[in-house]
N, C-alpha and C positions, 0 to 999 in steps of 0.2 A: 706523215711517215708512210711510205712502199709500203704496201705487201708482197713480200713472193707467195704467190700463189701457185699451183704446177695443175693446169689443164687438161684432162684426157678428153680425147677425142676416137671414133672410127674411121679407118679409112676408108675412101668413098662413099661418103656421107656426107649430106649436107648437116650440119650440126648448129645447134643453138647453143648457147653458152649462157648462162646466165651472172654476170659480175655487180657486184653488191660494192660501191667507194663508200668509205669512211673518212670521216674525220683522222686528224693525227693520232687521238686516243685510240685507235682499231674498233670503237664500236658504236659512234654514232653515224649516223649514216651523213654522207656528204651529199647537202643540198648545190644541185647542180647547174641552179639557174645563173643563168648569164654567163656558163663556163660553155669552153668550147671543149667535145670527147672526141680524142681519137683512138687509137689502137693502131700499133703497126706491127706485122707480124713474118720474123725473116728467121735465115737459116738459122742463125748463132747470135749470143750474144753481142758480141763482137762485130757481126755483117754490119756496114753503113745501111742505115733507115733506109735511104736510095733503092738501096736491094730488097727491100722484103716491098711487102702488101698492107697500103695502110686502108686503113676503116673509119668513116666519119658517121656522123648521122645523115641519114639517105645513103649513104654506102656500104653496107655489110654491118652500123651499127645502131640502134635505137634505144633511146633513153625512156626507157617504160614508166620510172618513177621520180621526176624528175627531184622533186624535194626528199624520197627517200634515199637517193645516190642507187636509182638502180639501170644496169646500162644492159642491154641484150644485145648479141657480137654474135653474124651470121657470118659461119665460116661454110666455104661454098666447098662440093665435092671438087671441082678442079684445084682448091688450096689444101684440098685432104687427097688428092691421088697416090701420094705414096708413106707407104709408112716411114716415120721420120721423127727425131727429136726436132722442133721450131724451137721457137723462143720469141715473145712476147711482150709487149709493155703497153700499159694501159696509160693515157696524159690526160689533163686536165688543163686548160691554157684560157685564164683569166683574161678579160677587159685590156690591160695593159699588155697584154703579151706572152705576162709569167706563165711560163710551163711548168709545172708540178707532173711528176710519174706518182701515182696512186697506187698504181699495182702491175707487176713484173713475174716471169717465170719460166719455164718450160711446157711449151703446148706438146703436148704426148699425140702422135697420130698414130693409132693402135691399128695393126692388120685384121682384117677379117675370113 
């Protein structure tokens, strides 16, 4: 099962994120091995993937804890330049291909 989760961030900032996946039940952590994590991060809900910024491991994402489900998501100052509601989706894409979205929301890029 998704979480929406809603993100704040600063702008111009490079910012770390720290995102925790669970299991369906929302509290055990999801063991991550053999999944592949990405994150794609675009205007609207609604914008095609195509359009936003996606994030893999080795690109803007690192899987810190791999058996506890913990994933850290480097959102870079040129993706926070202006302040702005984003929107977000966190996948998960098993062996076979299965895509799972884990966690979803609105990344907030707050002005400073």
């Amino acid at each position: 099962m998704a979480s929406s989760v809603v993100l704040s961030v600063l702008q111009n900032n490079d910012a770390t994120v720290d995102l925790n996946v669970t299991e369906a039940d929302g509290t055990t952590p999801q063991d991550l091995t053999g999944l592949l994590v990405s994150m794609v991060i675009k205007a609207s809900d609604s914008a095609p993937d195509s359009t936003g910024t996606v994030l893999t491991p080795g690109t803007g994402l690192t899987i810190t804890d791999v058996t506890g489900g913990t994933v850290t998501a480097l959102l870079t100052e040129a993706m926070l330049a202006l302040p702005a509601t984003l929107w977000y989706r966190l996948d998960v894409t098993d062996g076979g291909g299965h895509r799972t979205t884990v966690m979803f929301g609105q990344l907030l890029v707050n002005p400073v």
